[in-house]
C-alpha positions as a Markdown table, in Angstrom:
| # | Residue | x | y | z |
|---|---|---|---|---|
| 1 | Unk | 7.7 | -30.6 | -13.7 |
| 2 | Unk | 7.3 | -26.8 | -13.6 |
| 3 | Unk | 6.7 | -25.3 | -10.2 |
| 4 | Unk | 7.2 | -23.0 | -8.3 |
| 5 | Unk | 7.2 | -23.3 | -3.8 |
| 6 | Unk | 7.4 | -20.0 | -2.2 |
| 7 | Unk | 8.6 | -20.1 | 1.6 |
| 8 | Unk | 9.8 | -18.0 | 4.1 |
| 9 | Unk | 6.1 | -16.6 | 5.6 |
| 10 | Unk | 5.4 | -16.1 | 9.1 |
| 11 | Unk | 3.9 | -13.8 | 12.0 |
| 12 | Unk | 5.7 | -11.1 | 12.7 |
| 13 | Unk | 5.0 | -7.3 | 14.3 |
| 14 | Unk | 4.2 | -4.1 | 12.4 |
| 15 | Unk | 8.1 | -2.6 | 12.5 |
| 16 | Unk | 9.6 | -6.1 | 11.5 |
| 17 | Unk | 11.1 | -8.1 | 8.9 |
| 18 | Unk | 10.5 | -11.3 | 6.7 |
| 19 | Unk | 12.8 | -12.6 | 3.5 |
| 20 | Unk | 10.3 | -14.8 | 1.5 |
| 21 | Unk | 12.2 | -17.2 | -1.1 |
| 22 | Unk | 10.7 | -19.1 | -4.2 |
| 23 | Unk | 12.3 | -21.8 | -5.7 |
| 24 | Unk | 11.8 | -22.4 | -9.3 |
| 25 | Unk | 12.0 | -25.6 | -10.9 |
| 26 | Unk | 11.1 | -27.1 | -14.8 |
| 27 | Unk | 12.4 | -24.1 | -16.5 |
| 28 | Unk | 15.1 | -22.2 | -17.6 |
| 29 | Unk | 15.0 | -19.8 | -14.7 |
| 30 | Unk | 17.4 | -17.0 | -15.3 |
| 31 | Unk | 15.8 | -16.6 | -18.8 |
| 32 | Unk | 12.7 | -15.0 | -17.2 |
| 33 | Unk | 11.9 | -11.9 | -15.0 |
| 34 | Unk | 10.1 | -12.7 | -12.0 |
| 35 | Unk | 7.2 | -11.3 | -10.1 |
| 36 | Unk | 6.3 | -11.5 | -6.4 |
| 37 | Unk | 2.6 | -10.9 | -6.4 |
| 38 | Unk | 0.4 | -11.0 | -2.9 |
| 39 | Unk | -3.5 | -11.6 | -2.4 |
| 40 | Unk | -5.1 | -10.1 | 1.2 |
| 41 | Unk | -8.5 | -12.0 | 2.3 |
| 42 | Unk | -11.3 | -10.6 | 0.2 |
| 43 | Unk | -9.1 | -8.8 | -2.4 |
| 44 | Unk | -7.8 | -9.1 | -6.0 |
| 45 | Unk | -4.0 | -10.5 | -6.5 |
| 46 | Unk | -1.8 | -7.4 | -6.8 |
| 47 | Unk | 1.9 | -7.0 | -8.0 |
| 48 | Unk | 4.1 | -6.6 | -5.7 |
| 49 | Unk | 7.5 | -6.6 | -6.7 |
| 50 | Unk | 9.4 | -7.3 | -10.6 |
| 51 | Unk | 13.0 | -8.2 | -11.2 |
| 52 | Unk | 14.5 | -8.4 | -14.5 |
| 53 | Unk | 16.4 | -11.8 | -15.7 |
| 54 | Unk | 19.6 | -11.0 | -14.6 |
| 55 | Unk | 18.5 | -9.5 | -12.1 |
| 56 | Unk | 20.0 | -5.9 | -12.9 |
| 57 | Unk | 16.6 | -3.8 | -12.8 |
| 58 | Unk | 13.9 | -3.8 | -10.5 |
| 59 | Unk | 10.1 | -2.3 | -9.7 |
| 60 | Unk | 8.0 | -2.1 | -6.8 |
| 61 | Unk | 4.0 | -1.4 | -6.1 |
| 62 | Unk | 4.1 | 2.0 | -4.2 |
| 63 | Unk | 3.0 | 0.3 | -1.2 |
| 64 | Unk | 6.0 | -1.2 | -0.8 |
| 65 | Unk | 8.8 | 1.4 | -2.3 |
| 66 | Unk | 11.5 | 1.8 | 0.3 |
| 67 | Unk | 10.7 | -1.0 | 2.3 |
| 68 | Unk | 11.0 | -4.6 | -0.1 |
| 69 | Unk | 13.5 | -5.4 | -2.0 |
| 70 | Unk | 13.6 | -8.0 | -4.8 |
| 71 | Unk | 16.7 | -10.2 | -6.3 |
| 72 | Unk | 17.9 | -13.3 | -7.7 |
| 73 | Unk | 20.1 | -16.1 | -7.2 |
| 74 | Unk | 20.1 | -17.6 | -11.0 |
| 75 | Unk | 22.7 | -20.6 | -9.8 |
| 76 | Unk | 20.1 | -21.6 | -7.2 |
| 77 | Unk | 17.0 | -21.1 | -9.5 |
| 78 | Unk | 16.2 | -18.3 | -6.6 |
| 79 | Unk | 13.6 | -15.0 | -6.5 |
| 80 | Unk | 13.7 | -13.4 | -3.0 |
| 81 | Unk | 11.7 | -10.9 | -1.4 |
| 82 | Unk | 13.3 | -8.8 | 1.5 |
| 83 | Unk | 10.5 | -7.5 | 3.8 |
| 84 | Unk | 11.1 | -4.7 | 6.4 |
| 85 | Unk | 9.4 | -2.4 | 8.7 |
| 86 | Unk | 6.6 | -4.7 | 7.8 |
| 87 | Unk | 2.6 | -2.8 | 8.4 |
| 88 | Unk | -0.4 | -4.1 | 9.0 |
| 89 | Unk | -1.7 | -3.9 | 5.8 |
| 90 | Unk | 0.9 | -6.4 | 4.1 |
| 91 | Unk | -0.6 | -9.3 | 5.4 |
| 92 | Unk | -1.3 | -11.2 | 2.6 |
| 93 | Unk | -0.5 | -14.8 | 1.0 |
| 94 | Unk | 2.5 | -13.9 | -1.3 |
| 95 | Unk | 3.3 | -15.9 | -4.4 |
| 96 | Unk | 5.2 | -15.7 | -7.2 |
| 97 | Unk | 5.4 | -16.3 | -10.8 |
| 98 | Unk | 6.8 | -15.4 | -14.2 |
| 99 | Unk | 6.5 | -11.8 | -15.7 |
| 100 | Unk | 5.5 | -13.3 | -19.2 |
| 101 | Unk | 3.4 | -16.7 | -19.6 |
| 102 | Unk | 3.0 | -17.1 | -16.1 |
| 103 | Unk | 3.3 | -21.0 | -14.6 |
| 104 | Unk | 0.5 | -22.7 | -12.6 |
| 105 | Unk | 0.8 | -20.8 | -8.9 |
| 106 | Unk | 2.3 | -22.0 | -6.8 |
| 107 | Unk | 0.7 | -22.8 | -2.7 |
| 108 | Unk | 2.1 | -19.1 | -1.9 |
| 109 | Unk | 3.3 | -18.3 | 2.0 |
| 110 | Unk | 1.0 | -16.2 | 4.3 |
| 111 | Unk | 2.6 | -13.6 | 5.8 |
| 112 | Unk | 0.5 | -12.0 | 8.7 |
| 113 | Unk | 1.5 | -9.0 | 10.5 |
| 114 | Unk | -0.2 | -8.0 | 13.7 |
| 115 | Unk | 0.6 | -7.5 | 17.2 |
């Protein structure tokens, strides 16, 4: 079955830090670039983060330049996202998915920052 199961959300303080993983399963994995994307209440999906296949080149929204980072573990069928000094405004449900001929989405992981 093709899937994908994002984890790692939580509530955490504007200043603070969060790793979200997604586990990839059905496909060949490190064949495809990945995407973390993230949807806030009452707003469109948006890109967050893209990582190339092997994981040597990356891209990030300017929201979150300097603060994410993106990367791979292919043998574990792996994308991670590397949160810090986490802002209010990042509180979203994060999910991701395939660059090219995205998958079904996955249930995502909320990630709320507030104090």
């Amino acid at each position: 079955e093709v899937q994908l199961v994002e984890s790692g959300g939580g509530l955490v303080q504007p200043g603070g830090s969060l790793t979200l993983s997604c586990t990839a399963s059905g496909f060949t994995f490190s064949r495809h670039a990945m995407r973390w994307y993230r949807q806030a209440p009452g707003k469109e999906r948006e890109l967050v983060a893209d990582i190339t296949s092997g994981g040597g080149s990356t891209n990030y929204a300017d929201s979150v330049k300097g603060r994410f980072t993106v990367s791979r573990d292919n043998a574990k069928n792996r994308v991670y996202l590397q949160m810090n000094s986490l802002k209010v405004e990042d509180t979203a449900v994060y999910y991701c998915n395939k660059r090219y001929q995205p998958i079904s989405w996955g249930q995502g992981t909320q990630v709320t920052v507030s104090s």
